[in-house]
C-alpha positions as CSV (number, residue, x, y, z in Angstrom):
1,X,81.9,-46.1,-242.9
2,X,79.0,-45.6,-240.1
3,X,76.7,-42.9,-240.1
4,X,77.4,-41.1,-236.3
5,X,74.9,-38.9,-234.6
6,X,76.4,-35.7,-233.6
7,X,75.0,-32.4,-232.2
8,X,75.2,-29.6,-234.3
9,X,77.5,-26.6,-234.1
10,X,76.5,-24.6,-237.3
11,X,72.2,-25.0,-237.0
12,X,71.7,-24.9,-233.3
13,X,69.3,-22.6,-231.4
14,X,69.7,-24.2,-227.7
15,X,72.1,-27.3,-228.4
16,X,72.2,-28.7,-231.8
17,X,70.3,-31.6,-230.7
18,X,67.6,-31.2,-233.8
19,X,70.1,-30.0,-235.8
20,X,72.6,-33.2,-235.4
21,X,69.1,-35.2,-236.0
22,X,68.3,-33.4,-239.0
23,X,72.0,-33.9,-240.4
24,X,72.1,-37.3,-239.6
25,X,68.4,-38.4,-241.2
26,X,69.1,-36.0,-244.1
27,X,66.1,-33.7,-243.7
28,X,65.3,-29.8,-243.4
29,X,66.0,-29.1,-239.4
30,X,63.1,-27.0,-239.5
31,X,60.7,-30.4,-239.9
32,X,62.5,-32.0,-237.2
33,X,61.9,-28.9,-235.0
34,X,58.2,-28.7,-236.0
35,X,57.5,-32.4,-235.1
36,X,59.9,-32.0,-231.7
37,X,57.3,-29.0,-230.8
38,X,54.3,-31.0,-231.9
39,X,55.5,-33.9,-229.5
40,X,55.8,-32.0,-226.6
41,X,52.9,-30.8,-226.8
42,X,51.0,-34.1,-227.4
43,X,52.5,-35.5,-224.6
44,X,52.0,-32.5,-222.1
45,X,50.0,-35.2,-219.7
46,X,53.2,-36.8,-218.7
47,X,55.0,-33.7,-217.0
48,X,51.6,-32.9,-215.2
49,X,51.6,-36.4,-214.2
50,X,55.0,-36.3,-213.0
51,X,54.1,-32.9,-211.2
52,X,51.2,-34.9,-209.4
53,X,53.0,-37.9,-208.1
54,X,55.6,-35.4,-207.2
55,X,53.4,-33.5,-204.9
56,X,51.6,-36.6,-203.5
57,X,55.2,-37.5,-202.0
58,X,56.4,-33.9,-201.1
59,X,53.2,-32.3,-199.6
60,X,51.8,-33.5,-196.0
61,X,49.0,-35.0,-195.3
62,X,46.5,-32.8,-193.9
63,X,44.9,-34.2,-190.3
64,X,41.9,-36.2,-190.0
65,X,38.8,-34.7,-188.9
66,X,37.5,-35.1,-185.6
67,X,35.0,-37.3,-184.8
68,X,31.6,-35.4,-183.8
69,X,30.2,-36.8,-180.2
């Protein structure tokens, strides 16, 4: 029989997605939420990063200066 990864229904606080993890690796759901936290908020350069490209496509570019005679 194959393990499955499943969200939880009894240890959720959003959507059971670190509770399902914790039941299927076998450890305290409070350590996976610790190191989920701890991730995002090593890798809080990639959602600024996205936010900038983002905004390089969206916003206009502004118009040249004139040329002074």
């Amino acid at each position: 029989m194959t393990k499955r990864l499943y969200r939880s229904a009894s240890q959720k606080m959003l959507g059971g997605v670190c509770g399902g993890l914790a039941d299927y690796l076998d450890v305290d759901v409070t350590i996976i939420r610790l190191l989920w936290v701890g991730l995002a908020l090593v890798t809080a350069v990639l959602p600024m990063t996205l936010f900038y490209i983002i905004a390089w496509i969206v916003m206009p570019q502004a118009a040249p200066p004139a040329p002074q005679a």
